[in-house]
N, C-alpha and C positions, 0 to 999 in steps of 0.2 A: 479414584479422585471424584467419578460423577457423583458414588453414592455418598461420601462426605459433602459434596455442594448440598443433597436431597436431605441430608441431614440437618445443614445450615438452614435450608429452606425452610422445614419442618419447626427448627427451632424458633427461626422466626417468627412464622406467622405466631405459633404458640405464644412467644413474648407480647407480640401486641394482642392477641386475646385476651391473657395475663393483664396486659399495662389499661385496656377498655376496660373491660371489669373494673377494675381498682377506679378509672376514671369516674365512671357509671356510680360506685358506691363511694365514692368522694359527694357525686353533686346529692346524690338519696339523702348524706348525713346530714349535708351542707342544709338545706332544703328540712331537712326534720328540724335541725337547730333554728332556723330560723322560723318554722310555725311557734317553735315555742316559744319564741322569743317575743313574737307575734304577740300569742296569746297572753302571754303574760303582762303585756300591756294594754291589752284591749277590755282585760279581766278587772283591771282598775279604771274604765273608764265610767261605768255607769256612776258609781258611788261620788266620784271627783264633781262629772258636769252634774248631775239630780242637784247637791249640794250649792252649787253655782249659781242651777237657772233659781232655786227655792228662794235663795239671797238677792237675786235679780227679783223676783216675784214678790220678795217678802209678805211670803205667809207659805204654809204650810197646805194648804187645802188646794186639795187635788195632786198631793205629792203623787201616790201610787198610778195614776192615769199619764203623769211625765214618766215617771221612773219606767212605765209597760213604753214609754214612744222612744225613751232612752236605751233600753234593752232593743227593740227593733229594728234601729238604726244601727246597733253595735254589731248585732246580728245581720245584715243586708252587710256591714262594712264586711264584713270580719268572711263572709263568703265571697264579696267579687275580691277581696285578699288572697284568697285561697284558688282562686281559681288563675290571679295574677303568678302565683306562685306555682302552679302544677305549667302555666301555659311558661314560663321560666325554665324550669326544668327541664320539659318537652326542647325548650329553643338549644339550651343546654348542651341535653344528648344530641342533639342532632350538628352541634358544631363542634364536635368531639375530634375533627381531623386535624381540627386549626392551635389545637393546643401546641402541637410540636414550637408554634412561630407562637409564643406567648402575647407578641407586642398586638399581632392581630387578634387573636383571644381577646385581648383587653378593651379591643376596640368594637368587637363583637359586644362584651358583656356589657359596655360601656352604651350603644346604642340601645341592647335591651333594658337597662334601667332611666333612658329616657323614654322608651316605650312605655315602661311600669307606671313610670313617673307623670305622664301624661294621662294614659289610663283612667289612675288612681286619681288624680286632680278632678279629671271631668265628672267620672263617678261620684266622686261624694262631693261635689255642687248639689249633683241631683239630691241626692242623699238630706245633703244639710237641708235642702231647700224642705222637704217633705217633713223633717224632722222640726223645725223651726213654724211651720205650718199645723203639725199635729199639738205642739206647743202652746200655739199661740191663741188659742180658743179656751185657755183657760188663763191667760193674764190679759185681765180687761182695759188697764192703762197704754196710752200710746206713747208714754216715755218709757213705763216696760217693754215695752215691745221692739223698741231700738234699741232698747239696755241687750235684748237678748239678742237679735238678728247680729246687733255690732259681736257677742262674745261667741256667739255661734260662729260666724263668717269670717270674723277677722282675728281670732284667738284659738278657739276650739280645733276648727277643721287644722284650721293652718301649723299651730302645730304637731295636731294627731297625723298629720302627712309625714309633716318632717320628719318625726320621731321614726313613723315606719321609713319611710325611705334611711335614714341613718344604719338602721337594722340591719336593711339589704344593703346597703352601701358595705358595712362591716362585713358582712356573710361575702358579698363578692371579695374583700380583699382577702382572705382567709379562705376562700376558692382558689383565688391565684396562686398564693401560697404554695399550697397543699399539691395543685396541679404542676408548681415547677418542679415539689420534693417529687412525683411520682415520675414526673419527665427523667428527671436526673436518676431517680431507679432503675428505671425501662430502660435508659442509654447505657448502664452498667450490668442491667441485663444480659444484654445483647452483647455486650464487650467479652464478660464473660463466658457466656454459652456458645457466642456465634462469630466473639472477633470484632474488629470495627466493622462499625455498615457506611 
């Protein structure tokens, strides 16, 4: 009888080795889909705003010297993104025990994307603000100048945010998901191999 418990034992821990893993490369994919989903929007932004501020500036001169402050700013975004998204990840794994109670999970991932969400706000204030400055030494008008600051600040940033946060918002539900179907595997696991726990 001991050695069938040592057996039960055995099989356990292996199931949750099993069920982590699977957790671990649930959030990897989760996490890959969503860089790309990233990218793929941040890949359209130069061409959209260039076109924007050009129409705001009416004229064409000095297109290529916005387009290089519009690429740079894409680029500063598009990194403190990435780094919002590996420190996600990180937070992720390491709340890996609270999956079993979903509702607290939810409340977990829930606080991280107002983490993200703030983050990301304060970042690209800085951000626009730099960008809208590198800008603005080449439109000489000061009703351009609030044509752009307004479509910068109150258009642009706002909802280049939203859109990412939308992203993550979708990737977390489709986390949840995924993390109940592996719950509900690992509980059948176990029922299987080891009996009720």
């Amino acid at each position: 009888m001991e050695k069938e418990e040592d057996v039960k034992k055995q099989l356990e821990v292996k199931n949750k080795e099993i069920y982590l893993n699977k957790l671990n490369l649930d959030i990897d994919n989760n996490m890959e889909v969503l860089i790309l989903a990233i990218d793929n929007l941040l890949n359209s932004i130069p061409d959209t705003v260039n076109l924007k501020i050009l129409e705001i500036n009416e004229s064409f001169t000095n297109k290529e010297e916005i387009t290089k402050q519009i690429q740079i700013f894409v680029n500063s975004y598009q990194e403190k993104l990435m780094n919002l998204i590996n420190s996600k990840s990180k937070y992720l794994k390491s709340n890996l025990d609270l999956i079993a109670n979903i509702d607290v999970f939810k409340i977990k991932l829930n606080e991280n994307l107002n983490s993200f969400k703030e983050e990301l706000s304060e970042y690209s204030k800085e951000l626009i603000e730099l960008l809208e400055n590198s800008i603005k030494k080449y439109i000489k008008e000061e009703f351009k100048n609030k044509r752009l600051n307004s479509y910068l600040n109150e258009i642009f940033i706002t909802n280049l945010n939203e859109k990412v946060l939308d992203i993550v918002k979708t990737r977390d539900t489709i986390l949840i998901n995924t993390f109940k179907e592996t719950y509900s595997k690992y509980l059948e696991l176990n029922k299987n191999t080891v009996g009720e726990i």
